[in-house]
Jmol script that loads the backbone (N, CA, C; Angstrom):
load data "model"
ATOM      1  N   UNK A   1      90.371  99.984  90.228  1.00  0.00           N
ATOM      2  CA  UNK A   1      89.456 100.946  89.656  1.00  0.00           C
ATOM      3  C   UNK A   1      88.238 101.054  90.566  1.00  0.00           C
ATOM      4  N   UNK A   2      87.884 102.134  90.836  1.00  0.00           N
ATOM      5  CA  UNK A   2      86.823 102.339  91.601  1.00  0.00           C
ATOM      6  C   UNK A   2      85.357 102.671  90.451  1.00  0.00           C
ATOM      7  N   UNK A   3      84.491 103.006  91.326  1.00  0.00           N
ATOM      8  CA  UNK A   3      83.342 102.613  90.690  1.00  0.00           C
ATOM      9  C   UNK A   3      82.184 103.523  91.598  1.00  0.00           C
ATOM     10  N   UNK A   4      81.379 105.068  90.803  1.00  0.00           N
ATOM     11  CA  UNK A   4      80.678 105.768  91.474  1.00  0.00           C
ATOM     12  C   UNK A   4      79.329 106.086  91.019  1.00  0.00           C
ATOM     13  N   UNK A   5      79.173 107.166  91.798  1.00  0.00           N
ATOM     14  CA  UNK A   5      77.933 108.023  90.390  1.00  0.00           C
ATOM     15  C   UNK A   5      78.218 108.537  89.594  1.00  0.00           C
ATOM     16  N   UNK A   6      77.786 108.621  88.368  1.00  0.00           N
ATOM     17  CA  UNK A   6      78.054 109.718  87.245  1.00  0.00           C
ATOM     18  C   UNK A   6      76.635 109.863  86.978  1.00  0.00           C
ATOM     19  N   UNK A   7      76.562 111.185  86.539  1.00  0.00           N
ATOM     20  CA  UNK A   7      75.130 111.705  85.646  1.00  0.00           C
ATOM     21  C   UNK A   7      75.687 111.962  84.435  1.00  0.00           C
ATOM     22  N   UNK A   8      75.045 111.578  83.673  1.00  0.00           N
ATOM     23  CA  UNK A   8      75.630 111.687  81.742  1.00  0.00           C
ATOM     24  C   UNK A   8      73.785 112.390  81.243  1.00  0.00           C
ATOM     25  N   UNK A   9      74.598 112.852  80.149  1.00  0.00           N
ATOM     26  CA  UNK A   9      73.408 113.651  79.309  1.00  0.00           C
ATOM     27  C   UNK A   9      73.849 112.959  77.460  1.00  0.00           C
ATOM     28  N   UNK A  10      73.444 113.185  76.768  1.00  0.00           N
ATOM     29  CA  UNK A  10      73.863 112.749  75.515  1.00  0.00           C
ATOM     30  C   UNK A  10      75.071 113.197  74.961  1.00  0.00           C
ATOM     31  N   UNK A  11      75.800 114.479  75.523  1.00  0.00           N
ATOM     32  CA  UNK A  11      77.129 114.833  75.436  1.00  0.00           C
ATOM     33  C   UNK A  11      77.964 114.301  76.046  1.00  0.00           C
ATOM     34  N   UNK A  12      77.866 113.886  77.097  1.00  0.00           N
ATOM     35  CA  UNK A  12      78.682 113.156  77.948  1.00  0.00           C
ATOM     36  C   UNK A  12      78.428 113.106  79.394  1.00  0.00           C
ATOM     37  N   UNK A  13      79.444 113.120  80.134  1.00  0.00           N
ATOM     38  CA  UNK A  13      79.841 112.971  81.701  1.00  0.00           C
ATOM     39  C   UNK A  13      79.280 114.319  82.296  1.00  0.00           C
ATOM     40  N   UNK A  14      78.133 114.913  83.197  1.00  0.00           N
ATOM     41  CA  UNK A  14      78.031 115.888  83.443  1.00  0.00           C
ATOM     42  C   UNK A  14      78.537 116.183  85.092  1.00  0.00           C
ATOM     43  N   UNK A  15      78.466 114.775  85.839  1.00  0.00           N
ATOM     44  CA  UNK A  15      78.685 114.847  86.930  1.00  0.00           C
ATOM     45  C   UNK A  15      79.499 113.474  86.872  1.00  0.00           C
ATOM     46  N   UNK A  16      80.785 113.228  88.097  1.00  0.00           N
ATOM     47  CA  UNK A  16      81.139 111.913  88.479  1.00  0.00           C
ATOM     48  C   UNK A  16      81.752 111.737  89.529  1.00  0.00           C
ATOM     49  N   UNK A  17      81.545 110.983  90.627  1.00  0.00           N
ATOM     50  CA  UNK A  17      82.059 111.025  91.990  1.00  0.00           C
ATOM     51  C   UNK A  17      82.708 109.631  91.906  1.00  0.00           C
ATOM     52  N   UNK A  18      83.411 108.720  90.732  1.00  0.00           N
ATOM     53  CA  UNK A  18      84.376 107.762  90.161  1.00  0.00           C
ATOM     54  C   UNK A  18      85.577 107.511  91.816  1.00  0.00           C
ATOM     55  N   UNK A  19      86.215 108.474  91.435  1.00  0.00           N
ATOM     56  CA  UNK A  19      87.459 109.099  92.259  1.00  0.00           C
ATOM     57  C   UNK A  19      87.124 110.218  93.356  1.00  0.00           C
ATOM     58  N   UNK A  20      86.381 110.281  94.065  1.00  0.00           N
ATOM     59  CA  UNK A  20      85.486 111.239  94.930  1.00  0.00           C
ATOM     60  C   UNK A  20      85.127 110.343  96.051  1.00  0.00           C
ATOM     61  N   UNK A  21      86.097 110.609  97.302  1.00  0.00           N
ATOM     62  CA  UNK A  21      84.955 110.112  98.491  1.00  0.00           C
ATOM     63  C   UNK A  21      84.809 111.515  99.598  1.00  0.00           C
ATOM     64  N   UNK A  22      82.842 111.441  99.581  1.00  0.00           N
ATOM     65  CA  UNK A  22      82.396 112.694 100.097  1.00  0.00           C
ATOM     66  C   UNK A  22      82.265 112.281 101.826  1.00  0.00           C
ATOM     67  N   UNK A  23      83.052 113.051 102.658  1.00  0.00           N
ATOM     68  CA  UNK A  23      82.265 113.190 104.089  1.00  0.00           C
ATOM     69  C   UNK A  23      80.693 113.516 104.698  1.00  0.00           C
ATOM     70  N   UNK A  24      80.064 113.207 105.145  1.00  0.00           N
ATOM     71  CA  UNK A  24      78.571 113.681 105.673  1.00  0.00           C
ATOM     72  C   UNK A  24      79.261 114.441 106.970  1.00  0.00           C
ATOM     73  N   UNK A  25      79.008 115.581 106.976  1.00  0.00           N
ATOM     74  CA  UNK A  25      79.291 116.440 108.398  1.00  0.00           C
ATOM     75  C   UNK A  25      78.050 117.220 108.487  1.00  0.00           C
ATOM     76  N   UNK A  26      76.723 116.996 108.289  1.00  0.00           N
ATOM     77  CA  UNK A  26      75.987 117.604 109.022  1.00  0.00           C
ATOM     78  C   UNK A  26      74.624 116.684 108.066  1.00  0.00           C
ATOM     79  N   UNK A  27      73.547 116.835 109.124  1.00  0.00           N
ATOM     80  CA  UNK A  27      72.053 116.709 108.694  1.00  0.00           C
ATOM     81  C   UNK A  27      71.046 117.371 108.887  1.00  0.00           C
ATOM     82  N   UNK A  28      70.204 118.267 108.532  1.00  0.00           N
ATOM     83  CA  UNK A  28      69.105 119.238 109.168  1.00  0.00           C
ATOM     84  C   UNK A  28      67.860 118.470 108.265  1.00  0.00           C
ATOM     85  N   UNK A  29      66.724 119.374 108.983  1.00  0.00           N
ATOM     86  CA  UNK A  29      65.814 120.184 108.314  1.00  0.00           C
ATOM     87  C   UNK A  29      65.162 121.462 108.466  1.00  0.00           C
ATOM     88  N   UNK A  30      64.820 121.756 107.312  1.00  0.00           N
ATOM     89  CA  UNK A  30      64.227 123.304 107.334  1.00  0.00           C
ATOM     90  C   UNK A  30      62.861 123.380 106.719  1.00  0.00           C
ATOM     91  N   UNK A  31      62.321 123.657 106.767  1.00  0.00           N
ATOM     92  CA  UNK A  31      60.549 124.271 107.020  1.00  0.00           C
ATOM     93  C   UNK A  31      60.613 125.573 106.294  1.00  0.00           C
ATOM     94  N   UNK A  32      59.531 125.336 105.190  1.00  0.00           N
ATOM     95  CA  UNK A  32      58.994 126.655 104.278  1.00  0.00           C
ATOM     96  C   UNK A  32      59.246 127.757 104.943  1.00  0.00           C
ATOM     97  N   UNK A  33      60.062 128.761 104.523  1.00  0.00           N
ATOM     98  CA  UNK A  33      60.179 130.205 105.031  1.00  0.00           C
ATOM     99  C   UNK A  33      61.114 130.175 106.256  1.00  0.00           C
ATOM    100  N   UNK A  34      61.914 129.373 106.723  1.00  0.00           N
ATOM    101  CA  UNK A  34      62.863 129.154 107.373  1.00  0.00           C
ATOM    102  C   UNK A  34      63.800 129.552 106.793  1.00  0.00           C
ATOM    103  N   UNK A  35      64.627 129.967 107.083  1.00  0.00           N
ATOM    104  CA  UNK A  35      66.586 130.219 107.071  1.00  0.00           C
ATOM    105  C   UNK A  35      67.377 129.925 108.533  1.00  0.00           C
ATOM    106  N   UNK A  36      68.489 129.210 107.575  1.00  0.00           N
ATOM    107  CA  UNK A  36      69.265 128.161 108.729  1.00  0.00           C
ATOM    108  C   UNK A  36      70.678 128.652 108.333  1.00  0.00           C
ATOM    109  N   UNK A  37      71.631 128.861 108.998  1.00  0.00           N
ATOM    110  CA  UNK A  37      72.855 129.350 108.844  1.00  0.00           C
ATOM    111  C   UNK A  37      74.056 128.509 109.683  1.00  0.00           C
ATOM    112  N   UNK A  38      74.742 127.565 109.283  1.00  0.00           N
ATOM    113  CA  UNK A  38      75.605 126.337 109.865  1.00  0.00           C
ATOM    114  C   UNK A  38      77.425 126.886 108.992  1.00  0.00           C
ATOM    115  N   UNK A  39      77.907 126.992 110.249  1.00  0.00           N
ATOM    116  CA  UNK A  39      78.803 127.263 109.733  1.00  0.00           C
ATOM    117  C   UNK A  39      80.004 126.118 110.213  1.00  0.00           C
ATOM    118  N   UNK A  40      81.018 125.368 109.628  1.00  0.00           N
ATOM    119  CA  UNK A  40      81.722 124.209 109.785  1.00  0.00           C
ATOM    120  C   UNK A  40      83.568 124.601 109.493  1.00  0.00           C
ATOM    121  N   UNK A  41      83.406 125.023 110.911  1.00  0.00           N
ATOM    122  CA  UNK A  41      84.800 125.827 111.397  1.00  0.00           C
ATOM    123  C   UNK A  41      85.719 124.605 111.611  1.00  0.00           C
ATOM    124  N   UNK A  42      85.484 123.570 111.638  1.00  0.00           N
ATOM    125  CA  UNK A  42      85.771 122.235 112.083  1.00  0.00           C
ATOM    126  C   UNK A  42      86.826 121.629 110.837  1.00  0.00           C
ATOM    127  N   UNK A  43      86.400 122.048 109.918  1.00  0.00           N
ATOM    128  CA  UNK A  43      86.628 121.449 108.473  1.00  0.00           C
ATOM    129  C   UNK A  43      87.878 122.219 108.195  1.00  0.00           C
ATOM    130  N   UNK A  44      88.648 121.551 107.553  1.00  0.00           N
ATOM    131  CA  UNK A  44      90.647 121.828 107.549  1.00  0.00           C
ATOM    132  C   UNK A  44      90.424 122.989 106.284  1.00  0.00           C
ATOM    133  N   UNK A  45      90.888 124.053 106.090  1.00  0.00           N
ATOM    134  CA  UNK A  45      90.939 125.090 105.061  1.00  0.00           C
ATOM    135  C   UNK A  45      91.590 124.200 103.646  1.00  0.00           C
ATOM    136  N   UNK A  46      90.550 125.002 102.376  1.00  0.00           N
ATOM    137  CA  UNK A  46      89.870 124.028 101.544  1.00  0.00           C
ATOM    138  C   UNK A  46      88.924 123.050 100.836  1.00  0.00           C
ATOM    139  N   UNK A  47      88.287 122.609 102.057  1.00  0.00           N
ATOM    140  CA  UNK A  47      87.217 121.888 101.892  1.00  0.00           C
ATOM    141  C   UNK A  47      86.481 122.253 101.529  1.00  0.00           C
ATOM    142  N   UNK A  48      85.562 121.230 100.778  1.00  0.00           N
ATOM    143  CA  UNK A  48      84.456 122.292  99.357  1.00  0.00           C
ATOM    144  C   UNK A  48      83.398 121.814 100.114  1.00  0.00           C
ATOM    145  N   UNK A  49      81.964 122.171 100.113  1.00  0.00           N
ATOM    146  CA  UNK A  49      80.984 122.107 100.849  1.00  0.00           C
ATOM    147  C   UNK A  49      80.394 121.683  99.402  1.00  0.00           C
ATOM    148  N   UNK A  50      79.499 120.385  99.823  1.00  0.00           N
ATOM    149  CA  UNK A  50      77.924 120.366  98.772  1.00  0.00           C
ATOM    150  C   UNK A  50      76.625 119.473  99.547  1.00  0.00           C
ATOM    151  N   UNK A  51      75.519 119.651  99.149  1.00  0.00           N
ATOM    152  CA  UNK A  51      74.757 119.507  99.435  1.00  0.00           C
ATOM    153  C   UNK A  51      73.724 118.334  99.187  1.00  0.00           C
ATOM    154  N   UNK A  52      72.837 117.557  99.745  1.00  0.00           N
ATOM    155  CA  UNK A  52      71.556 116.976  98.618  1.00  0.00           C
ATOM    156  C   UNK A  52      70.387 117.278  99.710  1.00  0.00           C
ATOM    157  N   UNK A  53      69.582 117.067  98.780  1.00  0.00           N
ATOM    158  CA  UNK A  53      68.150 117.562  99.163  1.00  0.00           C
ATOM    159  C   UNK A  53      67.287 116.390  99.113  1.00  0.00           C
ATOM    160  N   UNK A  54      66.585 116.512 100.256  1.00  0.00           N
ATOM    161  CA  UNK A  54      65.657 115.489  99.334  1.00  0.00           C
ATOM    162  C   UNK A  54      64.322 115.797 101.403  1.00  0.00           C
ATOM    163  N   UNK A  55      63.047 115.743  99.547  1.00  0.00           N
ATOM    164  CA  UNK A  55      61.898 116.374 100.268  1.00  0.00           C
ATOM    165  C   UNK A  55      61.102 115.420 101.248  1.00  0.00           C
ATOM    166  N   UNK A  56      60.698 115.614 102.419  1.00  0.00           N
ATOM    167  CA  UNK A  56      59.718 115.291 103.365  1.00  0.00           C
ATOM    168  C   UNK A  56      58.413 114.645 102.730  1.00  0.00           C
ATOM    169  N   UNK A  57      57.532 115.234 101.873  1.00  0.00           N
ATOM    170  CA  UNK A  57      56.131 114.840 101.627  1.00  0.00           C
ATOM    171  C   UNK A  57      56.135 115.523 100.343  1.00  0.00           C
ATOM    172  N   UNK A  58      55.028 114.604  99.476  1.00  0.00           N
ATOM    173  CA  UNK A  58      54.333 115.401  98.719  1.00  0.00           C
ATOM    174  C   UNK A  58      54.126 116.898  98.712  1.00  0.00           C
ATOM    175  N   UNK A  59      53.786 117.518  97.704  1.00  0.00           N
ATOM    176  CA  UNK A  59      53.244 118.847  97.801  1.00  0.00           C
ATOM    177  C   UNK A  59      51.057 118.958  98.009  1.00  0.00           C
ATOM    178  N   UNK A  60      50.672 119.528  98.658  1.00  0.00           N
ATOM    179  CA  UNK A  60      49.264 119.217  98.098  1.00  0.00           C
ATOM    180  C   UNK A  60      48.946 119.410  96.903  1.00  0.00           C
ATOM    181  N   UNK A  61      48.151 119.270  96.266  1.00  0.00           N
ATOM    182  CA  UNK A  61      47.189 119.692  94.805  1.00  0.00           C
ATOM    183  C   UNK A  61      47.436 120.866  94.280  1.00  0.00           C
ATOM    184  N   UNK A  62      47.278 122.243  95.130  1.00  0.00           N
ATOM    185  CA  UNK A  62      46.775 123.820  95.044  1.00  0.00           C
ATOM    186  C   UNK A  62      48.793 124.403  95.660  1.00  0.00           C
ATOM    187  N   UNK A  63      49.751 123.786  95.708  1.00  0.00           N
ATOM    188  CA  UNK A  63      50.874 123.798  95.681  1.00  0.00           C
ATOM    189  C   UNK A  63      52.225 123.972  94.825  1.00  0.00           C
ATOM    190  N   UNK A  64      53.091 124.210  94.540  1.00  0.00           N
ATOM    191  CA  UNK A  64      54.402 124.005  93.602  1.00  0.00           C
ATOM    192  C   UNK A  64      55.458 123.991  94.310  1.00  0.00           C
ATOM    193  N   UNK A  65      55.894 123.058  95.179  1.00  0.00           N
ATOM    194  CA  UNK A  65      57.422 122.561  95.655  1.00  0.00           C
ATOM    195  C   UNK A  65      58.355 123.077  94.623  1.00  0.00           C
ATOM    196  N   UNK A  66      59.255 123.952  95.050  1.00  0.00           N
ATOM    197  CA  UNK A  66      60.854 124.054  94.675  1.00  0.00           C
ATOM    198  C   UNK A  66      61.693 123.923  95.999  1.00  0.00           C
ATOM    199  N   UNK A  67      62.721 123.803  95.093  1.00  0.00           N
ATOM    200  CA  UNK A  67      64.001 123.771  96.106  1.00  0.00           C
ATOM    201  C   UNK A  67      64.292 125.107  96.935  1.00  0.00           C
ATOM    202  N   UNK A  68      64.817 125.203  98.192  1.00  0.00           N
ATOM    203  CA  UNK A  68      65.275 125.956  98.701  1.00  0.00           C
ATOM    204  C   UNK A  68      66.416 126.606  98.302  1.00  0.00           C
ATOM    205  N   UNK A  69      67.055 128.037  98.995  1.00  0.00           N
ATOM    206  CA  UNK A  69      67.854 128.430  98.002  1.00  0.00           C
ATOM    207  C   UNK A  69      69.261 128.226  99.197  1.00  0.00           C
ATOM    208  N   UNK A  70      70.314 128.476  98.501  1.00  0.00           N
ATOM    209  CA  UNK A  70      71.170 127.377  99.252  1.00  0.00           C
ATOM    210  C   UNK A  70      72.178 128.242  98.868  1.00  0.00           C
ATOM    211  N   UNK A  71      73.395 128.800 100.187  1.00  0.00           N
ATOM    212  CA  UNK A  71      74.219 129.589  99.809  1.00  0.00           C
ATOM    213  C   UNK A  71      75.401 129.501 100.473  1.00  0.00           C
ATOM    214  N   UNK A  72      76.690 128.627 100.139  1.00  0.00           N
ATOM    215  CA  UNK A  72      77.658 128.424 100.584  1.00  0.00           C
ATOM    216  C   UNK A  72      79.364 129.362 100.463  1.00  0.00           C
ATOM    217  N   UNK A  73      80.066 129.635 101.674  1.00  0.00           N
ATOM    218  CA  UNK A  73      80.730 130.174 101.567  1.00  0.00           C
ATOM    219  C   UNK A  73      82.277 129.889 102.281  1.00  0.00           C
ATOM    220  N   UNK A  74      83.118 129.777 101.550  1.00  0.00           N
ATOM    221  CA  UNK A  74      84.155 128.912 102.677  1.00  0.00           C
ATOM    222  C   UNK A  74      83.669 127.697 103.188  1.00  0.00           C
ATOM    223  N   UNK A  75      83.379 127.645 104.488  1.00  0.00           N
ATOM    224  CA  UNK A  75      83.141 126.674 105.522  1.00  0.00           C
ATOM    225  C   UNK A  75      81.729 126.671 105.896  1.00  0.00           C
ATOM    226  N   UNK A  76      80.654 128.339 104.920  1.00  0.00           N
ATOM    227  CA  UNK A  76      79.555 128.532 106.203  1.00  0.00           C
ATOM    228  C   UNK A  76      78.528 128.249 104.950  1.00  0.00           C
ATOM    229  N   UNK A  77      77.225 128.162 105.459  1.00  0.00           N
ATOM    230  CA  UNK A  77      76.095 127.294 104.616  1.00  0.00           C
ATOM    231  C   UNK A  77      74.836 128.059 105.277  1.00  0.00           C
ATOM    232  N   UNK A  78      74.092 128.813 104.228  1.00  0.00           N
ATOM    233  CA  UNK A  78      72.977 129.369 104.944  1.00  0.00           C
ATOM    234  C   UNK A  78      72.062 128.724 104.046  1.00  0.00           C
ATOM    235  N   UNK A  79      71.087 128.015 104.309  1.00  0.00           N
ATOM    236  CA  UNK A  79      69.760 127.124 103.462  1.00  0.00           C
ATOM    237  C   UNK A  79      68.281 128.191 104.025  1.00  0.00           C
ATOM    238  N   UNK A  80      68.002 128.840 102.781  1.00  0.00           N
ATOM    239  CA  UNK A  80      66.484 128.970 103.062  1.00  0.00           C
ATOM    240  C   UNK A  80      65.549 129.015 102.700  1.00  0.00           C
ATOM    241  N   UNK A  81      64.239 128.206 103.039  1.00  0.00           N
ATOM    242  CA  UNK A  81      63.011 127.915 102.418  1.00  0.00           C
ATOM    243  C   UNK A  81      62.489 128.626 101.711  1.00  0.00           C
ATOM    244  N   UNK A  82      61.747 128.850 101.003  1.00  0.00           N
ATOM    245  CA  UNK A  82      60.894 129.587  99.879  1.00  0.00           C
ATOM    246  C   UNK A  82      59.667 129.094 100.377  1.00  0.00           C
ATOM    247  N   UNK A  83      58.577 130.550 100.898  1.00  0.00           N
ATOM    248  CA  UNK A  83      57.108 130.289 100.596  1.00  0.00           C
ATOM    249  C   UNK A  83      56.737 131.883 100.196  1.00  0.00           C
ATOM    250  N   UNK A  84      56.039 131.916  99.070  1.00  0.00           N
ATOM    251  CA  UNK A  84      55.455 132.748  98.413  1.00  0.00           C
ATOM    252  C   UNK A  84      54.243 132.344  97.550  1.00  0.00           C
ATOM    253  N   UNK A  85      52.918 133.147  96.970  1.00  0.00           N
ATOM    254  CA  UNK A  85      52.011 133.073  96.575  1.00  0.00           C
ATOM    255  C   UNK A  85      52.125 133.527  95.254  1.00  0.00           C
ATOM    256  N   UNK A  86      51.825 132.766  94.354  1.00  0.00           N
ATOM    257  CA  UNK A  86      51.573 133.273  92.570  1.00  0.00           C
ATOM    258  C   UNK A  86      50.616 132.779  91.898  1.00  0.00           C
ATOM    259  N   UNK A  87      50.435 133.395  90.709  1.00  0.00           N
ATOM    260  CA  UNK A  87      49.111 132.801  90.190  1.00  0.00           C
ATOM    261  C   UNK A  87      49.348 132.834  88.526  1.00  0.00           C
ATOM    262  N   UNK A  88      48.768 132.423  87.983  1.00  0.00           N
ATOM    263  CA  UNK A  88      48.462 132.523  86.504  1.00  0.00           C
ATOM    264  C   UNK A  88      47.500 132.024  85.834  1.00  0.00           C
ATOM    265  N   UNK A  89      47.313 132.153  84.379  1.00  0.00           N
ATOM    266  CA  UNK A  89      46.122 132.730  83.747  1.00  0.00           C
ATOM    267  C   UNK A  89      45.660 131.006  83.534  1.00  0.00           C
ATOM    268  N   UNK A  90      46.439 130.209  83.414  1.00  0.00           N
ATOM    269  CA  UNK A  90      46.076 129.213  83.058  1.00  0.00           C
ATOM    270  C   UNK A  90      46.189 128.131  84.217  1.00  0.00           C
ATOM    271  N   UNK A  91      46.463 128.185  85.309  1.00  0.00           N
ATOM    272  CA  UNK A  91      46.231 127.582  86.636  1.00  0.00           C
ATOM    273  C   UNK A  91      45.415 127.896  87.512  1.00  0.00           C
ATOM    274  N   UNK A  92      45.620 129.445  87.516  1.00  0.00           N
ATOM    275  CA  UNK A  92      44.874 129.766  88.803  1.00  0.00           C
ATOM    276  C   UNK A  92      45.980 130.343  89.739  1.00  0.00           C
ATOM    277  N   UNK A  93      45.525 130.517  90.943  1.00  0.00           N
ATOM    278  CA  UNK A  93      46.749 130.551  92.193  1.00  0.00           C
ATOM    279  C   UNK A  93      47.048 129.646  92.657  1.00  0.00           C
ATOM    280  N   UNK A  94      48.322 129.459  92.935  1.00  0.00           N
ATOM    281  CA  UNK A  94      49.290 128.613  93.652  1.00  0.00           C
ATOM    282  C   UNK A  94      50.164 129.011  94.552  1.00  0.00           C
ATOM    283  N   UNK A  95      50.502 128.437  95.863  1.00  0.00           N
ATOM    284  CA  UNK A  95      51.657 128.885  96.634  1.00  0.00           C
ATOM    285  C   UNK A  95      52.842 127.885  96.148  1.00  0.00           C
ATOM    286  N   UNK A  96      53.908 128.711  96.031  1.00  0.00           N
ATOM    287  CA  UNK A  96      55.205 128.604  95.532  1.00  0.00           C
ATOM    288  C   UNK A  96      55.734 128.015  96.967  1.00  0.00           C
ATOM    289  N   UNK A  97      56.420 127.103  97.213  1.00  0.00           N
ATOM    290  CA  UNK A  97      57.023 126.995  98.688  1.00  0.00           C
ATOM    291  C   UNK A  97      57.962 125.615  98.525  1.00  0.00           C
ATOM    292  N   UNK A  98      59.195 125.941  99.305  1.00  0.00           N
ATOM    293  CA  UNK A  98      60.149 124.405  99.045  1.00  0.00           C
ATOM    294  C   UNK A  98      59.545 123.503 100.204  1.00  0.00           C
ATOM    295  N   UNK A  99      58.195 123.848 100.928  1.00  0.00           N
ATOM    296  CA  UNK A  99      58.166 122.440 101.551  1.00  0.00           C
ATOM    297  C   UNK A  99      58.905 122.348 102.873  1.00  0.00           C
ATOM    298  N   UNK A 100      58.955 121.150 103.636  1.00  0.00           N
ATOM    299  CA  UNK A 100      59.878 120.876 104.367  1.00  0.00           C
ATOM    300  C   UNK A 100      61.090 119.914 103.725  1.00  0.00           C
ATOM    301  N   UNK A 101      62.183 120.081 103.928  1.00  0.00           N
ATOM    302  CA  UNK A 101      63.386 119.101 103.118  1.00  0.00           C
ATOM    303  C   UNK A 101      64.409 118.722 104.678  1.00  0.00           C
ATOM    304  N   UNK A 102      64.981 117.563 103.696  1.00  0.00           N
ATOM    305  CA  UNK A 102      65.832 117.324 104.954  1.00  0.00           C
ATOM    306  C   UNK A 102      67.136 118.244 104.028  1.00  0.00           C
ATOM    307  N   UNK A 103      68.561 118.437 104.691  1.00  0.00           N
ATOM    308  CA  UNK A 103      69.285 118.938 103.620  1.00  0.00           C
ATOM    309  C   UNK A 103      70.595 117.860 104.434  1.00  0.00           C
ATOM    310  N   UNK A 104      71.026 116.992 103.698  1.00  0.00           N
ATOM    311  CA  UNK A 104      72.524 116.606 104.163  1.00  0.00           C
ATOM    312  C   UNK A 104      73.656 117.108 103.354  1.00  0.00           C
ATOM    313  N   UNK A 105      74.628 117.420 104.210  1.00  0.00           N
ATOM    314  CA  UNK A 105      75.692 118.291 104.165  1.00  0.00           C
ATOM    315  C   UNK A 105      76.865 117.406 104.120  1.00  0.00           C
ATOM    316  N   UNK A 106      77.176 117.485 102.990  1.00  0.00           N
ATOM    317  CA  UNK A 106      78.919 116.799 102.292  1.00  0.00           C
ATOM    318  C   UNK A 106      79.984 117.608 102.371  1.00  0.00           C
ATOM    319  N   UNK A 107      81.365 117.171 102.640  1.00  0.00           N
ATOM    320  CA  UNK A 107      82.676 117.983 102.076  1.00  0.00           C
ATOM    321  C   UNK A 107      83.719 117.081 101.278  1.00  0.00           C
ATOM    322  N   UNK A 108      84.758 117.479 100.964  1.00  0.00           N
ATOM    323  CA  UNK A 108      85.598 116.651 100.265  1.00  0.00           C
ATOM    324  C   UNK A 108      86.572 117.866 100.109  1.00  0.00           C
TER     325      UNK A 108
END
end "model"
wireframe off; spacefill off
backbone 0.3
color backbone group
């Protein structure tokens, strides 16, 4: 019996990589307002592409970090940053921006 991650919620099992071993075939990073386009011709027809994220730094104070938006197709993977300016009544203004992230790139 093997033994992985699972994410559970109070219903149950939402995620589980139990029976799942993922390849790493790529590592970047991308920078607020960047778009990156990697395409992995390499990879045997089938292979599912996924992703994790995980951010560089803090956000400052006057900031709101989100994720980048992330768009996979077949084999090809275009990741791109978000920076935009918003405001509201009860904050004030804020720039909206994913930051710098690293993004590593899984298949299975």
């Amino acid at each position: 019996m093997s033994f992985g991650l699972q994410i559970k919620e109070p219903a149950g099992t939402v995620f589980d990589l139990d029976d799942t071993t993922l390849l790493q075939v790529d590592f970047f990073a991308v920078q607020q307002g960047q778009s990156i386009t990697k395409n992995f011709s390499f990879l045997p027809s089938g292979a599912t592409l996924s992703t994790a994220i995980v951010f560089l730094n803090q956000p400052p104070q006057d900031e709101q970090f989100v994720l980048p938006t992330i768009s996979i197709s077949g084999t090809s993977m275009t990741v791109t940053g978000i920076n935009s300016s918003s405001s509201t009544n009860v904050s004030g203004s804020f720039t909206v921006q994913s930051g710098t992230v690293f993004v590593l790139v899984f298949a299975k």
